[in-house]
C-alpha positions in Angstrom: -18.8 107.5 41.5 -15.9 108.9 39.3 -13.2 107.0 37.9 -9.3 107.7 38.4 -6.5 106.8 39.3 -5.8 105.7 43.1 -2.4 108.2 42.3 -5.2 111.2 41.4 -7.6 110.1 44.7 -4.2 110.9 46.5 -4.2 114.5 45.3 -7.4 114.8 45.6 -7.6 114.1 49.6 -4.3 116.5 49.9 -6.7 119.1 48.5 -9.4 118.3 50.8 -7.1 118.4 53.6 -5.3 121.6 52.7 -2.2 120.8 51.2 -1.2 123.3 48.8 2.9 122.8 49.2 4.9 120.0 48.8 8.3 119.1 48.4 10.7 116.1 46.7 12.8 114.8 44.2 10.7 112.9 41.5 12.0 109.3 40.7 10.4 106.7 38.4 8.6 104.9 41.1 6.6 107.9 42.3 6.3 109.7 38.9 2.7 108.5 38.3 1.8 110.4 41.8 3.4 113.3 39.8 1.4 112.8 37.0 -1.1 114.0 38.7 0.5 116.3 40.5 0.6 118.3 37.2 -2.7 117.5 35.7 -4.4 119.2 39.0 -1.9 122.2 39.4 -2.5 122.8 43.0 0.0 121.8 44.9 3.4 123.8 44.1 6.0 121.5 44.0 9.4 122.6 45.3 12.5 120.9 43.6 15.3 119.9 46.8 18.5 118.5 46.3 18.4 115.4 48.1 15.4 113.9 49.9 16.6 114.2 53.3 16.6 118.2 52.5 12.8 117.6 51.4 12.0 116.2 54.4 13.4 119.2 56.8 11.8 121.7 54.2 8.3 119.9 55.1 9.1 120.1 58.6 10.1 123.4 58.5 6.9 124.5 56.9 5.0 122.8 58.9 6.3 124.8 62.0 6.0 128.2 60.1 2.1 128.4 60.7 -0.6 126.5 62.6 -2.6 124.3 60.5 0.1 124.2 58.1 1.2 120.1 57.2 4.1 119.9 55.1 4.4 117.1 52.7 7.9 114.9 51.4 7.7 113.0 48.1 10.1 110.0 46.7 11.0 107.4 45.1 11.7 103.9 46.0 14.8 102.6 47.9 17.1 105.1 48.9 14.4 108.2 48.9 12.7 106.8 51.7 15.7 105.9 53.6 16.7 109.6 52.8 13.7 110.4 54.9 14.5 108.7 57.9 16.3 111.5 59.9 13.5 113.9 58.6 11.2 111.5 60.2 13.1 111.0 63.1 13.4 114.8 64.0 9.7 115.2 63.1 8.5 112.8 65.6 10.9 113.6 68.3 9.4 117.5 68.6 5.9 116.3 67.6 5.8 117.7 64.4 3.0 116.2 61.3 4.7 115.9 58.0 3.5 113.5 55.4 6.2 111.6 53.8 5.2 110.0 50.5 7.6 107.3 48.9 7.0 104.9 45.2 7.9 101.2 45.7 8.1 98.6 43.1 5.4 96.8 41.8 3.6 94.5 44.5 4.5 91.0 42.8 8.1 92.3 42.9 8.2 93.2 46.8 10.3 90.9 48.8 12.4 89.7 45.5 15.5 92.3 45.9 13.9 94.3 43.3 16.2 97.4 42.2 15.2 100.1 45.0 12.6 98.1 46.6 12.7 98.3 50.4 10.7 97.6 53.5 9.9 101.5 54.1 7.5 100.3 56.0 9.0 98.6 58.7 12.1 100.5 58.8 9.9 103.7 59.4 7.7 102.3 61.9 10.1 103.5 65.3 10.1 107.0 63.7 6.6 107.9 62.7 2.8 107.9 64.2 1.6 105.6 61.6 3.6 103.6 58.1 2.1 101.5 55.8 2.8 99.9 52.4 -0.8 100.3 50.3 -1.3 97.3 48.8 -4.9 97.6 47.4 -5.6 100.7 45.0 -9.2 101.5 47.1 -7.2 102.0 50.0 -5.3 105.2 48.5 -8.1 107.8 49.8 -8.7 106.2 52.6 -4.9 105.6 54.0 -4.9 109.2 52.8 -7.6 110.3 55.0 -6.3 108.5 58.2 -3.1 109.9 57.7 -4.2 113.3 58.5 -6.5 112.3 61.1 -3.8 110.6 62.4 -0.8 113.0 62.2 -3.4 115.9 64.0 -4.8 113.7 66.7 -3.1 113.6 69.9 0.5 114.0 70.4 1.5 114.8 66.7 3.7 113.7 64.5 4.8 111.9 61.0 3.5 109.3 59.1 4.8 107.8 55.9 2.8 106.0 53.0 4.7 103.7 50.4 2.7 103.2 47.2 3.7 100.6 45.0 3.9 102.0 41.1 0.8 99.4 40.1 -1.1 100.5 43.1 -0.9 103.9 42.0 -1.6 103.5 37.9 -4.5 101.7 39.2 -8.5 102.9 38.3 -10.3 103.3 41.3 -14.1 104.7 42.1 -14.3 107.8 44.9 -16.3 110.4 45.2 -14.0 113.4 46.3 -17.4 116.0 46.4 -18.5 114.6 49.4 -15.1 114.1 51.2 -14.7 115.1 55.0 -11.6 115.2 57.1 -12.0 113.0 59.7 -12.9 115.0 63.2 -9.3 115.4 65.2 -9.1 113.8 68.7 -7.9 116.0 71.6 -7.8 114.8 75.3 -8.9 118.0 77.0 -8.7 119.1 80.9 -11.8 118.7 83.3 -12.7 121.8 85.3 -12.6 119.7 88.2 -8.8 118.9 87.0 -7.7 122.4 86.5 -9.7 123.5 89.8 -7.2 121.3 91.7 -4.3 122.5 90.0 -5.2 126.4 90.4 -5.9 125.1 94.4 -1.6 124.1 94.3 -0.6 126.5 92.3 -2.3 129.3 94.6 -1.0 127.4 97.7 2.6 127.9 96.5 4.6 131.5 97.4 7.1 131.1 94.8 5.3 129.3 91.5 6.3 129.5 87.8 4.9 128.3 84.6 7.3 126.0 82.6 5.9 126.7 78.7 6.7 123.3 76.4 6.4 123.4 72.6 3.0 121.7 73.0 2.0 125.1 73.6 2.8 126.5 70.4 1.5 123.1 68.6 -2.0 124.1 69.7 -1.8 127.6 68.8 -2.1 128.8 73.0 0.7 131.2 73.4 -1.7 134.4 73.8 -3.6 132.0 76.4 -0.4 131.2 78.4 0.1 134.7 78.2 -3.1 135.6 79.5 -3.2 133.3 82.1 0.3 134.6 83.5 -1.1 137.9 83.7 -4.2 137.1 85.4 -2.2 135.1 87.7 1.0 136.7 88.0 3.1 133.7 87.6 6.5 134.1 86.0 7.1 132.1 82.8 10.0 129.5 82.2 9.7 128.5 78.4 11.5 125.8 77.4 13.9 125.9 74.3 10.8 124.5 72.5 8.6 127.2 73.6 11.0 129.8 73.3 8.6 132.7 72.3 5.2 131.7 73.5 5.6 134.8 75.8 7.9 137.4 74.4 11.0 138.1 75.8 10.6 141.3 77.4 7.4 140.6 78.8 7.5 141.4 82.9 6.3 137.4 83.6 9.4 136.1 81.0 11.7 134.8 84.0 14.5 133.3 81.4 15.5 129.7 80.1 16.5 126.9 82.5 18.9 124.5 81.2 22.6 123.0 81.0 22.9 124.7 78.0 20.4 127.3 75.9 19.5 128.7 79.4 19.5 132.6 80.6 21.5 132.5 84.6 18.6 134.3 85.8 16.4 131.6 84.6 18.3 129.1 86.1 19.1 131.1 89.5 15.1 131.5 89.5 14.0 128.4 88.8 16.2 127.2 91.8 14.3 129.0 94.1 10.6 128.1 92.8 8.8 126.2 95.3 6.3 124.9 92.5 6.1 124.1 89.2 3.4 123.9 86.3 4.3 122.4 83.2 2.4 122.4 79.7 3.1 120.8 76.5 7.0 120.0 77.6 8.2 116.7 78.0 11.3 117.4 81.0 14.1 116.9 78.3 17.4 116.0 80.6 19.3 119.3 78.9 16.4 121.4 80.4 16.4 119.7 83.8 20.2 118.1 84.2 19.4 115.5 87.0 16.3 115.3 88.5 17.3 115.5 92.4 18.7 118.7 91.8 15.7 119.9 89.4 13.0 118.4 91.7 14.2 119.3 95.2 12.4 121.2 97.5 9.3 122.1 95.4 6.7 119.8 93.3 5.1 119.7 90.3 2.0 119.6 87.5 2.4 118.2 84.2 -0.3 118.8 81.6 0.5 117.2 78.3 -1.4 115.7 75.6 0.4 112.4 75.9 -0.8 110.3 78.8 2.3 108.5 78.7 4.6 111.9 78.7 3.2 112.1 82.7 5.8 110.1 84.6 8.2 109.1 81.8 10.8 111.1 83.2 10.0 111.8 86.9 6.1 111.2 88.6 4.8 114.6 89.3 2.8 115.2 92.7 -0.1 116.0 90.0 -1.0 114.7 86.3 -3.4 116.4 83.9 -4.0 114.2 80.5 -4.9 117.8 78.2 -3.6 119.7 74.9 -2.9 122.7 76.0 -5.1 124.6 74.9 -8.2 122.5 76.0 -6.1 123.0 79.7 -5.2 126.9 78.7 -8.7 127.6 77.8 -10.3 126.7 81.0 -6.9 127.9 83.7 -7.9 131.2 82.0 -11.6 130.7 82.5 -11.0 129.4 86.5 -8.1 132.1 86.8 -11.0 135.0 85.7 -13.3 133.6 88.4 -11.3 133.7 91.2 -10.1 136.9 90.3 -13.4 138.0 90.5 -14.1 136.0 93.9 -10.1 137.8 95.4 -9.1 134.0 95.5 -5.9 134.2 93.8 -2.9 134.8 95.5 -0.4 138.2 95.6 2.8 137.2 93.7 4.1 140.8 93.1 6.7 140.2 95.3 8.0 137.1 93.9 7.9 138.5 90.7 9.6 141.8 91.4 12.5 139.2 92.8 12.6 137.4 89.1 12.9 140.6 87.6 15.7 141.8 89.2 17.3 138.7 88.6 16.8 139.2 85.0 18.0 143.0 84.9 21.1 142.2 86.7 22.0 138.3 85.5 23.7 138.4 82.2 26.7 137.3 80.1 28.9 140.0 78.3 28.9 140.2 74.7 30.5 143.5 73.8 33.8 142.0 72.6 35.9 143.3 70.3 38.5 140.7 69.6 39.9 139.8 66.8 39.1 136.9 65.0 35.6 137.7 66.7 34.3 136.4 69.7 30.7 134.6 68.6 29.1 136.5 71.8 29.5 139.9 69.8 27.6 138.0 66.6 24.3 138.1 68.6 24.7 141.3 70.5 24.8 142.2 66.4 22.3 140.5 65.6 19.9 141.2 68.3 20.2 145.2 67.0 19.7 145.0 63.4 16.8 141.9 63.1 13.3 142.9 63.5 10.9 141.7 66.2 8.9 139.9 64.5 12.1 137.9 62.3 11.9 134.2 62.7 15.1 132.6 63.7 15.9 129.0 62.4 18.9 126.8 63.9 19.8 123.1 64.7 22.7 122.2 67.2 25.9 122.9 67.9 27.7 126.0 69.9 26.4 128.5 67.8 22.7 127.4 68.2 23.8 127.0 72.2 24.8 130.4 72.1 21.6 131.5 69.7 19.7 130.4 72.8 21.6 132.3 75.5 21.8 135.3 73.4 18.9 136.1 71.1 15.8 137.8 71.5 12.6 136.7 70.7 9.3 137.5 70.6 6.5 135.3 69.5 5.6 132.2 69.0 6.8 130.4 66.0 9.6 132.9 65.3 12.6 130.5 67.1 12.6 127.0 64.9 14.6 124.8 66.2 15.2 120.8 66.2 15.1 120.4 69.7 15.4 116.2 70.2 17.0 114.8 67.3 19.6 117.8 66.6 20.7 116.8 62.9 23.4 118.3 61.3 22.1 119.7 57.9 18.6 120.8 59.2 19.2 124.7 59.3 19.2 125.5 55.6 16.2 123.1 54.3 13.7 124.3 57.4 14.4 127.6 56.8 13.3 127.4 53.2 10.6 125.3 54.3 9.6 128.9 56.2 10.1 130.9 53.7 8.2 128.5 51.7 5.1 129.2 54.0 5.3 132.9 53.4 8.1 134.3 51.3 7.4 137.6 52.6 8.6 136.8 56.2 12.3 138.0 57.5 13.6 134.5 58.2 17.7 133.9 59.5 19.3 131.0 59.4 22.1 130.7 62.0 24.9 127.6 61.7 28.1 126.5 62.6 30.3 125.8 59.4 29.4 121.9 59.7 25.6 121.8 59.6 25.9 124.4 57.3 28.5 122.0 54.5 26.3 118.9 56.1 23.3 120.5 52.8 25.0 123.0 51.5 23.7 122.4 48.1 19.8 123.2 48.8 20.9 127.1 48.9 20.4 126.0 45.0 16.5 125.7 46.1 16.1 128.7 47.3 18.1 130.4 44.5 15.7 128.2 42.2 12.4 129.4 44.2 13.3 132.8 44.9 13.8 132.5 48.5 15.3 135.2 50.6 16.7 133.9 53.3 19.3 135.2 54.8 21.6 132.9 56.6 24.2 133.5 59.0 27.6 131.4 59.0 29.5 131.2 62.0 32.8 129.5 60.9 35.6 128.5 63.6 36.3 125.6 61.5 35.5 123.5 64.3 33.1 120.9 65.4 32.7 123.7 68.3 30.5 121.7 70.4 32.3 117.7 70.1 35.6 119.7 70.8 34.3 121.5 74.0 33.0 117.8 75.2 36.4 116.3 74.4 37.6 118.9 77.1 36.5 115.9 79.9 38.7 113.4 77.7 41.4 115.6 77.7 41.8 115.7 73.5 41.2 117.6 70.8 40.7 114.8 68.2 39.0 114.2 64.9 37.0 117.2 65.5 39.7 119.9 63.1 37.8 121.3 60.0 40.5 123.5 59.3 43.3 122.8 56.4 45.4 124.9 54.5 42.9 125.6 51.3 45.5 125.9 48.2 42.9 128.2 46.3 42.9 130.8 49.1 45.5 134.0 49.2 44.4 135.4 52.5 46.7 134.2 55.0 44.1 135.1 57.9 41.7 132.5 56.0 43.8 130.1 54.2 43.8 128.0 57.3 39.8 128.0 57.7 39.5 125.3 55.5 36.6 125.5 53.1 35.9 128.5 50.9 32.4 129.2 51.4 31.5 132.1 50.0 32.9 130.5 46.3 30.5 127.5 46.8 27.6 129.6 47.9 28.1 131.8 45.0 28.6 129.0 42.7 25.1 127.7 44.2 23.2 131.2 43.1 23.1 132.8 46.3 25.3 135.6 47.3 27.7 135.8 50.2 29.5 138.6 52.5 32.5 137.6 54.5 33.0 139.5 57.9 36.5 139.6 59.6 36.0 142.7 62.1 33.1 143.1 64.8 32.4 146.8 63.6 31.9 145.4 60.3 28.8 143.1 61.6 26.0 145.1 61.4 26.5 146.4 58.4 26.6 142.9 56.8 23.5 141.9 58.2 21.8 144.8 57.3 23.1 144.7 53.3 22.5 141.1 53.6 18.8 141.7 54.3 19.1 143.9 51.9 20.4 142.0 49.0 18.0 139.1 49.9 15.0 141.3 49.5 16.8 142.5 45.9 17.9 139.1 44.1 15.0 137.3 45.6 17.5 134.1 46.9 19.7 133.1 49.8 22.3 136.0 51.2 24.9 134.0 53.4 26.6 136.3 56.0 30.1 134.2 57.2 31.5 135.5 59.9 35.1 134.6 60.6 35.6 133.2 64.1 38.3 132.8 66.9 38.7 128.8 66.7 38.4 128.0 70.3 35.8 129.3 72.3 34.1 128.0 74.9 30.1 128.4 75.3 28.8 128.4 79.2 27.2 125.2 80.1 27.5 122.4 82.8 26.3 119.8 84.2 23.3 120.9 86.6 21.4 124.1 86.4 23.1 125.4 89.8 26.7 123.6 88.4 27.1 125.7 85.0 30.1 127.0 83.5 30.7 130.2 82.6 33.9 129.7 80.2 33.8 133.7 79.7 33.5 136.8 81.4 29.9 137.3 82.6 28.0 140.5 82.4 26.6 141.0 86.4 25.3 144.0 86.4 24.8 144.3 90.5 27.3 147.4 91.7 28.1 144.5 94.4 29.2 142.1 91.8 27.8 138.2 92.6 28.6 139.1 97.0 25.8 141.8 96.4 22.9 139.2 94.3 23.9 136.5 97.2 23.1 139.4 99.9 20.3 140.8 97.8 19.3 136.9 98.3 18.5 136.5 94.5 20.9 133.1 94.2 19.1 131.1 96.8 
């Protein structure tokens, strides 16, 4: 067998395995890895600004394709605990990225070396699989379980440290006759989906609730085809926000406290059963479960035998990916089709679409500062259908949710469980990183946008064109609005008087951003007036597609406003005026009886 280094088998089984982008910060630990790195020259290598960007840029490429697995390199010490919120986020929304850190030699570990740290155990709560490799023969073979592990069943991260010696190490492997290992997949029984077809069919008022795991397996054109065959409605979660497009007849809205649609809620209220696939019941979807639960039951397919009951015990349990389960509901659906054996539910659809023509929340304001409703009533009319929205947390990604459009799967990237500040920019270059020549927006809050501001550079750098919309109250929007219940407004003011701005209308926003994005290499358009909206985002797209790098679009915000939410899906919120489009108002839906 060949000769190498245990660093070059490590390249060599990222090959194998399809990795052809990775992203990091190079440190003297981990530089024999990148030794390699350039003697091979296939894997690009994309320079962040700090690791913890690196690991949201892997994650976000990961997310931008199926099959794609994006890959985190570092040093010792602080790189890897750099990762950890990368990691963290990953494995909460079952996402495989590879994080790669150096350690210190292995007669040094455990003697407070400079930057030597237990990765290992300190990553074990937050990924599928972390280990320390302390025998060079090992490399290819940790390798090779590491993407067998991050594919199989639920997925999700997995970190490998590798000691500097471990790495300079000569090994023997034979690369030619690699092979991934095969990827395990729990998949449905037809005797299992026969039952559930038998309770769905027995149900006069059913919907489909579609989780992320739907869009992890690459299913979304076999939930749609199943909802067509059967004629159930569609509830997709905030995860699987575009496995059937939003203007699809069976697209019956979000449900939520929060990044829901009122017709999805109002509808949702008066299911009488419930199929879910590839979601996990997260509390901001369902608020508490005796009001989510009551008077109808429930499936639950998931990939994750332990997912079935974690959060309430459905009346039945299916142990699938979905699109093992998809694969054959389409199959059975076809066959009783054939046999008349499914159920009519024109009626009960015909009642979810009215809910959805006449249930909305306005947007056409034209206040000055500008109310952030108008920013996606903007946005909705100049973005493309098939543009790929990218956003973390906050009001403005609550609002993204209750106001946006979209239309296919993979085109809404969003951190759904761990929420971190600082996520927005990094995925969406990890996007664009998949396929440069994809419209990709970036929507923040002016706090997870400063949280790393600095990896615009990378993009400027690697001639990405994203184009990235600000929303700046100068606010933590979202902490405020929660401090309503404490009765304060504390800690939670952005805003100062900045002594290098003239404008008196923005002096008291605080931070200049359009100086530090320019200073980054990106170029910025401020927006004051809501007739001046569209026209930004449209030169904005523009100037992206010109200059090849970042175009930030900040929009200047009234400082308090107050995004619809509550604390049960029939208990939300409204804050602002809503948009019912009934020529009764809210007396004619209850008489229509579309608020049961």
């Amino acid at each position: 067998m060949a000769k190498m280094k245990a660093a070059m088998a490590a390249v060599l089984v990222m090959e194998k395995e399809g990795v052809t982008t990775a992203f990091g910060v190079p440190g003297a630990a981990i530089n024999p890895l990148y030794a390699q790195l350039r003697e091979r020259q296939s894997i690009t290598h994309i320079l962040a600004r700090h690791v913890e960007g690196a690991s949201h840029m892997a994650e976000g490429y990961t997310r931008a394709k199926a099959g794609n697995i994006g890959v985190c390199i570092g040093t010792s010490g602080p790189a890897g605990t750099d990762m950890m919120t990368g990691l963290y986020s990953a494995s909460a929304d079952s996402i495989p990225i590879l994080c790669i850190t150096g350690q210190a030699p292995r007669a040094r570990l455990y003697k407070e070396d400079f930057q030597a740290v237990d990765i290992e155990t300190i990553s074990k709560p937050v990924t599928k699989m972390s280990v320390t490799v302390r025998e060079p023969g090992l490399v290819p073979r940790v390798f090779q379980q590491a993407f067998h592990v991050m594919r199989s069943g639920r997925p999700g991260p997995v970190l490998i440290d590798l000691p500097i010696d471990v790495q300079l190490a000569e090994i023997e492997f034979d690369i030619d006759t690699y092979e991934p290992l095969p990827v395990y997949k729990p998949a449905a029984s037809r005797k299992q989906i026969e039952k559930a077809m038998t309770m769905l069919m027995s149900a006069k008022k059913p919907l489909i609730v579609a989780g992320g795991g739907i869009i992890n397996a690459d299913a979304d054109a076999l939930l749609v085809e199943f909802a067509e065959l059967t004629g159930i409605p569609v509830i997709p979660t905030l995860m699987g926000w575009g496995t059937i497009p939003d203007d699809h007849p069976l697209m019956a809205g979000m449900v939520g406290l929060q990044t829901s649609h009122r017709y999805g809620n109002a509808t949702m209220l008066a299911s009488d059963l419930v199929l879910g696939i590839g979601n996990r019941w997260a509390n901001r979807h369902t608020g508490s479960i005796d009001v989510y639960c009551k008077d109808r039951k429930f499936i639950h397919v998931d990939i994750e035998p332990t997912q079935i009951g974690r959060v309430f015990n459905p009346d039945y349990g299916i142990v699938s990916d979905a699109k093992a389960a998809l694969e054959l509901f389409v199959e059975v659906a076809k066959e009783w089709k054939a046999k008349g054996k499914l159920t009519n539910y024109s009626e009960w659809v015909e009642r979810c679409q009215e809910r959805k023509s006449l249930m909305h929340r306005k947007t056409n304001f034209d206040n000055v500062p500008i109310k952030p409703q108008r920013v996606y009533q903007e946005m909705n009319s100049v973005f493309a259908r098939d543009t790929v929205y990218v956003s973390t947390i906050g009001l403005s990604q609550i609002a993204g949710g209750q106001f946006l459009h979209v239309y296919g799967a993979r085109q809404w990237i969003n951190c759904g469980q761990a929420g971190p500040l600082g996520w927005t920019i990094p995925a969406a270059l990890g996007v664009l990183a998949s396929d440069p020549t994809k419209t990709v927006v970036g929507l923040a809050g002016d706090y997870d946008f400063q949280f790393l501001i600095e990896e615009l550079a990378v993009g400027a750098q690697f001639n990405l064109p994203l184009v990235m919309v600000l929303v700046n109250n100068s606010y933590l929007g979202l902490i405020r609005q929660a401090q309503r219940g404490f009765e304060m407004d504390y800690c939670v003011q952005l805003a100062f008087d900045n002594i290098n701005v003239d404008d008196q209308n923005l002096k008291g926003y605080g931070v200049d951003h359009v100086k530090v994005v320019e200073g980054l290499g990106c170029r910025a358009i401020r927006v004051s007036d809501p007739n001046k909206i569209n026209a930004a985002l449209i030169d904005a797209q523009k100037m992206a597609k010109e200059h090849r790098v970042p175009v930030v679009v900040e929009i200047i915000l009234e400082k308090i406003t107050n995004i619809a939410m509550g604390t049960e899906i029939n208990n939300i919120n409204e804050f602002e005026d809503i948009d019912c489009r009934h020529p009764a108002g809210t007396e004619g839906l209850v008489a229509a009886g579309l608020l049961e």
